[in-house]
N, C-alpha and C positions, 0 to 999 in steps of 0.2 A: 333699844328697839323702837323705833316707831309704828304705831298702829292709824289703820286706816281711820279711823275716827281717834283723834285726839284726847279728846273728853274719856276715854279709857287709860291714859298714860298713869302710872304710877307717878306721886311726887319723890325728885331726885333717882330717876330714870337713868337718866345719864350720865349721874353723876356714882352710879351703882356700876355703869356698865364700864364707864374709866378703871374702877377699883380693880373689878373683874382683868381687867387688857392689862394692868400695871402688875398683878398676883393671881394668876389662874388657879395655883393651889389655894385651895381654903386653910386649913392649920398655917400657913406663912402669912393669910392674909390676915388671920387673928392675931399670930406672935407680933406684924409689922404694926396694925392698929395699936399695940402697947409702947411703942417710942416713940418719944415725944417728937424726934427731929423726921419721922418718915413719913415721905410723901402721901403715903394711903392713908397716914393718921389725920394728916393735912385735910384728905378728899374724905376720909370720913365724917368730920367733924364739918364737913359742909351737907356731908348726907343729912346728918342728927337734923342739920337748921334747919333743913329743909322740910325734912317729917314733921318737925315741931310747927312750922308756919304752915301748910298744909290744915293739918289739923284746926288753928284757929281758922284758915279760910273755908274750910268744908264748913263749917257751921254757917255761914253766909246762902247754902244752899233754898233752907227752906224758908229764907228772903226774899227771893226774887230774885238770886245770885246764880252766876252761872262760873265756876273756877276752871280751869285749866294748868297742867303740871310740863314741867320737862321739855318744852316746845324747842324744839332742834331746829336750827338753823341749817342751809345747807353745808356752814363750813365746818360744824360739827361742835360750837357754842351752843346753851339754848338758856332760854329763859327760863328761871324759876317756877315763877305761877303769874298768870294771869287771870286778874279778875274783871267781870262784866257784871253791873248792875245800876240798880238806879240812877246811885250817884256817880257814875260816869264808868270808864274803864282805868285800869291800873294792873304797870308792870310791880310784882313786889319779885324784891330781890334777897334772898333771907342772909345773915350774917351772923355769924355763931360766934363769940369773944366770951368762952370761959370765964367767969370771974373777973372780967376784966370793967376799967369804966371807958364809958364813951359818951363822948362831949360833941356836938353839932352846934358852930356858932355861924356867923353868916354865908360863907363860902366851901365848909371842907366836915369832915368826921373825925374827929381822932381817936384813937383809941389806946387807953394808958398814956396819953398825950404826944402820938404818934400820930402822922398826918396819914392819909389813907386817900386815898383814889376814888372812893366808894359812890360821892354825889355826882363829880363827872363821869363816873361809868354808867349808874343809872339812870340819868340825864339823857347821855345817848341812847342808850337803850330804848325808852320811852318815847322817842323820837322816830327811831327806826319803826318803831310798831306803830307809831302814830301814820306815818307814810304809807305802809303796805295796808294797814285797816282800811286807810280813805281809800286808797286806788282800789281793793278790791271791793268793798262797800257803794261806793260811788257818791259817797257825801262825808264829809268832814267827823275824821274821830277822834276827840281829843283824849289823849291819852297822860295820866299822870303817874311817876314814879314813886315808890314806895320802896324802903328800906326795915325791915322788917330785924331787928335785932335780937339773937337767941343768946339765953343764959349769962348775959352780961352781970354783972355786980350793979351794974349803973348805967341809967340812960339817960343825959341831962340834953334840951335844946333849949336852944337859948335864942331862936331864931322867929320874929314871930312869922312872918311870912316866906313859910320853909319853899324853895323849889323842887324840892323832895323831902315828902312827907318820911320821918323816919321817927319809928315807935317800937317802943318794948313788943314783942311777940305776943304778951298777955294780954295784949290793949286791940289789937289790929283788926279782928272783928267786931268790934264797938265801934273802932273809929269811922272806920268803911260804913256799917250797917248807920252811923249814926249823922250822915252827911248829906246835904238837903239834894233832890231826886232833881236829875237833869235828863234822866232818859226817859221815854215810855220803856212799858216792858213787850211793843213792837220790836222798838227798836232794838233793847238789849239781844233779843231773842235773837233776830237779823245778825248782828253782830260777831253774837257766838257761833251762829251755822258758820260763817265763813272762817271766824278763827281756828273752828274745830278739826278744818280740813290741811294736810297735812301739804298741800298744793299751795296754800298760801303762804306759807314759808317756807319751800324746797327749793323758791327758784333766787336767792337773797342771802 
């Protein structure tokens, strides 16, 4: 569901309400969440990542941070979370890998040494919202991607000059809070009126 002011969305909104269209009964949605190979254990386990990185971004609040969850696109995708603060704007995109390791070396993600899609989807992503900020802001928003890794075993980079930032979930309000300030807090403030508005991404 989208609400008229954004800034009330739940983190993993959407990805609550897919579960919901895929198993309308509750007891089958619980029984399907216990196998390993079903879809909704799939969309669950991106719900979990999502509540978990949520939470280390709401702490950014009494920052000078201003977070956003669940942001729908019109084709019925949406973003993660977006964060607005000093040190700039950022899409994070959360990614839950169990027990797994995950290796970032100059161009890709792997995970259990599995190649993954993860930096060019983010990539785009972050680009897409860099576009629609500046046209409806009416000055230049640079926007950077964030990959936000939940419950992995292991998060190694090995990249020094990542094009997306991508960090343990335990670290990602440190990193954010701890990044030298490029905005005022005019302008963040500016920024998030208009991200909050559910007009700025309906018509895209």
């Amino acid at each position: 569901m989208m609400h008229e002011d954004l800034a009330l969305n739940r983190p993993g909104a959407a990805v609550r309400q897919k579960i919901v269209e895929l198993e309308p009964n509750g007891f089958k949605r619980m029984i399907a969440r216990l196998s390993p190979k079903s879809e909704i254990r799939s969309w669950t386990d991106g719900l979990i990542g999502e509540r978990a990185t949520a939470r280390r971004l709401n702490k950014l609040r009494s920052r000078e941070w201003h977070v956003l969850h669940a942001i729908q696109w019109a084709s019925g995708s949406d973003i993660d979370h977006l964060a607005i603060g000093p040190a700039g704007v950022f899409t994070i995109n959360s990614k839950r890998h169990k027990g797994k390791t995950v290796w970032y070396g100059d161009h890709a993600i792997t995970v259990n040494r599995s190649p993954t899609r993860h930096i060019a989807i983010s990539q785009h992503e972050a680009q897409r919202v860099e576009k629609i900020l500046a046209r409806h802001c009416a000055v230049p928003v640079p926007v950077r991607p964030v990959i936000a890794v939940v419950d992995a075993a292991e998060v190694t980079v090995k990249n020094s000059a990542p094009p997306v930032l991508v960090v343990d979930v335990a670290g990602l309000d440190r990193l954010l809070s701890g990044m030298t300030p490029v905005l005022s807090s005019e302008t963040v403030d500016r920024i998030f009126e208009v991200a909050r508005q559910p007009g700025t991404w309906s018509s895209h």
